[in-house]
N, C-alpha and C positions, 0 to 999 in steps of 0.2 A: 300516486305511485304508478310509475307506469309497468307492465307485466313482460317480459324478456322473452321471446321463445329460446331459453339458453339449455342448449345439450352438455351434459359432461363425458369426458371420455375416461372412464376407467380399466385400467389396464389389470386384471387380475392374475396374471402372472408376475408383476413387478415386485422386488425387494420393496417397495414403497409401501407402505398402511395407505388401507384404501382412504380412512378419513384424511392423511395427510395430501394425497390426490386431490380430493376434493376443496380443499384448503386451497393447495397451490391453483387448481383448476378457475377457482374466482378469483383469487390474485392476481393470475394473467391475464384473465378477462378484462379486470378493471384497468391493468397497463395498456392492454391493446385498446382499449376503448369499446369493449365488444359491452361491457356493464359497464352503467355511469350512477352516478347519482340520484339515488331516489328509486333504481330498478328493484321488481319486486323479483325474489329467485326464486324458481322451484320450490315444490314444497316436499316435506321431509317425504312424506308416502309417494309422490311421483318421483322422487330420489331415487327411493326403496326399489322401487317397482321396475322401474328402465335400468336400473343397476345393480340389479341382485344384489343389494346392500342389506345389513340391518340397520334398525332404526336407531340403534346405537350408536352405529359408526359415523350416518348422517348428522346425529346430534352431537357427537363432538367435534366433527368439523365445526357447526355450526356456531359451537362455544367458542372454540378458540377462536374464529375471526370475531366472535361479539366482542371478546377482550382485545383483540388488537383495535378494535373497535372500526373494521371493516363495514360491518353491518351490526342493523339491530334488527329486533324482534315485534311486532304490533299484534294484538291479542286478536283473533281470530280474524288475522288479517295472513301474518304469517313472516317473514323474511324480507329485507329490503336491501340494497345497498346504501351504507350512512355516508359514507365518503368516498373521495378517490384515490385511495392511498394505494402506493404504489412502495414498491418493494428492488431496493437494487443491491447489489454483489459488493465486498471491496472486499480484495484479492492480495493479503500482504505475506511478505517472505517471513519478518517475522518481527516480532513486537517488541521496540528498542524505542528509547526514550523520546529520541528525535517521529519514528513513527507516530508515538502518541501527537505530538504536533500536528502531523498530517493528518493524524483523523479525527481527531477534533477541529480543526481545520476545515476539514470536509461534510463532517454532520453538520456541523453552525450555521453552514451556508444554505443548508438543504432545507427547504418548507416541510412544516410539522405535517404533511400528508405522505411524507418518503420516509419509508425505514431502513436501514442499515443493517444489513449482515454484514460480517467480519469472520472471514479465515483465514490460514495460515498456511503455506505451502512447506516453509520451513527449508527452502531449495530442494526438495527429494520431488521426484517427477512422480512416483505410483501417488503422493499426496496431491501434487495439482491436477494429475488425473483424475483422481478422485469426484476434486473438487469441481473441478469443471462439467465435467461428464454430468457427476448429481444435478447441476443445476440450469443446465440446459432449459430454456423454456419456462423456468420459473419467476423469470427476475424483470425488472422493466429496463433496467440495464445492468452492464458488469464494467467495473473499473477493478485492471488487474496489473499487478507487478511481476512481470516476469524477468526470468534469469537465465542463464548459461546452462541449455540442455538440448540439444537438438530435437527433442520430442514437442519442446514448448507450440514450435506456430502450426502445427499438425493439429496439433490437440486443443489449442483455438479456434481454426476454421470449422469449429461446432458449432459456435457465436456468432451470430451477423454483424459486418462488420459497423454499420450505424449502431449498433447496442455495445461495440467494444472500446473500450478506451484503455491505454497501456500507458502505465507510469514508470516513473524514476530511471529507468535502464533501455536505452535504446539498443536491444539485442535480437533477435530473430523477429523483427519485424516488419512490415509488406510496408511500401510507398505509400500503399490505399488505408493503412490504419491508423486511428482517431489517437493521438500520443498525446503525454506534458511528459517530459523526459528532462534531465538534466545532464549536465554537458562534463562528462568525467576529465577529457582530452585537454582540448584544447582552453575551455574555463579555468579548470585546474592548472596550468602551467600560467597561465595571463595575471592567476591571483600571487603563483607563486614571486614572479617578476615585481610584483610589488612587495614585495617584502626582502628584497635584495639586499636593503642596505640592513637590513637586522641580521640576515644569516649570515653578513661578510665579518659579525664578530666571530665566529666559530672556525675553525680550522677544517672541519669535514659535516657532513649531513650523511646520515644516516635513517632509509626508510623504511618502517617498522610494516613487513606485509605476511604477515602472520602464514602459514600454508593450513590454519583454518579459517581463514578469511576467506569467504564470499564476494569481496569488491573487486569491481573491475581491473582486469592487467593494467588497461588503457591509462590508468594514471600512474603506475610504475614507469610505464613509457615515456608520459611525458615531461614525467621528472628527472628522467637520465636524460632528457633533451636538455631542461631546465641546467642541469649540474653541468652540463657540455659545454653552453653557450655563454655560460657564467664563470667559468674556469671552476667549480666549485669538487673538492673530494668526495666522494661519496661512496654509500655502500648500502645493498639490499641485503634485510637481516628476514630470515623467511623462517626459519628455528626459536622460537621463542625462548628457550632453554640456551640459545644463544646471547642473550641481551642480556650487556653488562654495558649500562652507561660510563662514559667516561668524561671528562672534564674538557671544556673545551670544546664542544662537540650538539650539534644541533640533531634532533629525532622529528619526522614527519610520522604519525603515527592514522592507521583506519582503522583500527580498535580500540575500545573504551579497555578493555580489558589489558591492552598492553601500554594505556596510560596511566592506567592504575597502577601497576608494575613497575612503571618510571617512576613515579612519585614516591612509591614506597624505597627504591634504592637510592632517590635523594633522600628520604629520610636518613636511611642507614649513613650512605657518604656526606652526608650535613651540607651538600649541593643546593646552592638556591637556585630552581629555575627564575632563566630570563637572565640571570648573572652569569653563574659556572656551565650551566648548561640550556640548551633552548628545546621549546618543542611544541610543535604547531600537530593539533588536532585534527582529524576530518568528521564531520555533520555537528554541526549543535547542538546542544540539547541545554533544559532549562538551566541547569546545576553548575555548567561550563564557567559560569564567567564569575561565580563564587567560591570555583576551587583555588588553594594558592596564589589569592592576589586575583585570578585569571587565568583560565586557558583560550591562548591564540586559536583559533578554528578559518579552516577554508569550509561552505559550505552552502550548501544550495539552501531554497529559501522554502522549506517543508511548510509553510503556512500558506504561502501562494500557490502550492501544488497539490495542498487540501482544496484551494478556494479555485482553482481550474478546474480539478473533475466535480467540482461538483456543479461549476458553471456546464459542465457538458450535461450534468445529469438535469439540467434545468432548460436549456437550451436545444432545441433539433438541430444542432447545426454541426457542419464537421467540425474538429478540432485537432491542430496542430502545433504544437508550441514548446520551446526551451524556457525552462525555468533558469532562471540567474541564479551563476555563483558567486558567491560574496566573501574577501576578507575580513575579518575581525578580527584586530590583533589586540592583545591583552597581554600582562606582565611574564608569562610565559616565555616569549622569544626575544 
């Protein structure tokens, strides 16, 4: 074993517990490469001693990485690093079926020496603050989803930009940042075009954009492009309390929640989708193609977008990339 001259920096004014410092203090070490494998750490009394700690606090640091199984213990030898594990961010808005996809997705691809945290911003900015601020310097990288706040790429350039990588939504983000984005605009209208000759049984389309939806305008837009150049009728239904299907009449819908809604007033009007009425989904998720015969989905490919950030997380290399969008049509439409 070789012996480290490794200093820690504890901050004792910080909301942080000092053992959790100490914690994250060799965590980054092992990302940065500063402690490898085999290195011997400090030992609990020179802890103590250069850090006005007690020997408490040192010892539960030193448990919890035993259980992550960072390090282990040699009897009057003292502390070692066991492995090189290394510890990275992923930053989601919020946890929906098709997410589970993506991070499962994303941990599979990752070598059993990277652990996974997972939080949730929820769209509220004092939450990604939060999040971001806390984790500054703790992590070997960060893979984060951000969204529509003008605070968002202020409150990243905390992050260097080779340790950040930004998914799903290409919105306040710099030329210089490491992205797998997918492509709301222009994808979304090219899938729509392929399905032309199923919406021309319907008399009008109707696009279900909730005003508690989170998704981008950009595909309202370009589906009144779509209804333009199609000759097709159409109408944005944004009031939920709004939505009365009618016969005849096709729904593009980006809420699970207001295709549940549809499905229950075919219940009630005895409407069989795909026949009396059409309705094309947005994201996949597992359960999609067993409800009702099928539901039709446009939708990016969430398993390749787990297995790209996690190539970044495996890789030194930049990364730049659009994820495919893809139709699936089912007895829906």
């Amino acid at each position: 074993m070789n012996e480290k001259n490794f200093a820690f920096s504890i901050n004792h004014e910080s909301d942080i517990p000092k053992y959790q410092q100490l914690v994250n203090s060799i965590n980054n070490a092992i990302a940065e490469n500063l402690l490898n494998k085999g290195d011997l750490l400090p030992s609990v009394n020179s802890i103590c001693k250069e850090n006005k700690l007690s020997r408490d606090t040192v010892f539960k640091a030193y448990l919890i990485l035993k259980d992550q199984k960072v390090i282990e213990s040699v009897p009057n030898k003292g502390y070692y690093v066991a492995g090189e594990t290394r510890k990275v961010l992923l930053v989601l808005d919020t946890f929906k079926a098709y997410k589970e996809v993506l991070y499962h997705s994303f941990v599979n691809n990752l070598p059993d020496n990277i652990i996974t945290d997972v939080q949730f911003h929820h769209y509220n900015i004092d939450n990604f603050k939060t999040i971001i601020n806390n984790s500054v310097g703790k992590y070997y990288k960060y893979v984060v989803m951000n969204f529509d706040h003008k605070e968002v790429a202020s409150v990243l350039t905390n992050i260097s930009n080779e340790k950040l990588l930004l998914i799903d939504w290409n919105i306040h983000s710099k030329p210089k940042n490491n992205y797998v984005f997918q492509d709301f605009g222009k994808a979304f209208y090219e899938s729509l075009t392929e399905a032309v000759d199923l919406f021309k049984k319907y008399k009008a389309i109707d696009f279900l954009y909730p005003s508690f939806t989170n998704h981008p305008l950009e595909t309202v837009t370009y589906f009144k492009k779509f209804c333009k150049e199609f000759g097709f009728d159409y109408n944005i239904i944004t009031n939920p309390k709004e939505f009365d299907i009618e016969k005849n009449k096709a729904y593009i819908g980006v809420s699970d929640r207001m295709l549940g809604v549809f499905l229950e007033q075919c219940r009630e009007k005895n409407f069989e989708p795909g026949v009396d009425v059409g309705f094309l989904s947005y994201n996949e998720t597992p359960m999609k193609k067993f409800i009702y015969k099928g539901i039709s989905v446009v939708t990016t490919d969430f398993k390749e977008l787990g297995t790209k950030g996690a190539e970044f997380i495996t890789k030194d290399e930049p990364m730049q990339y659009y994820v495919s969008t893809k139709l699936i049509l089912r007895e829906s439409l």
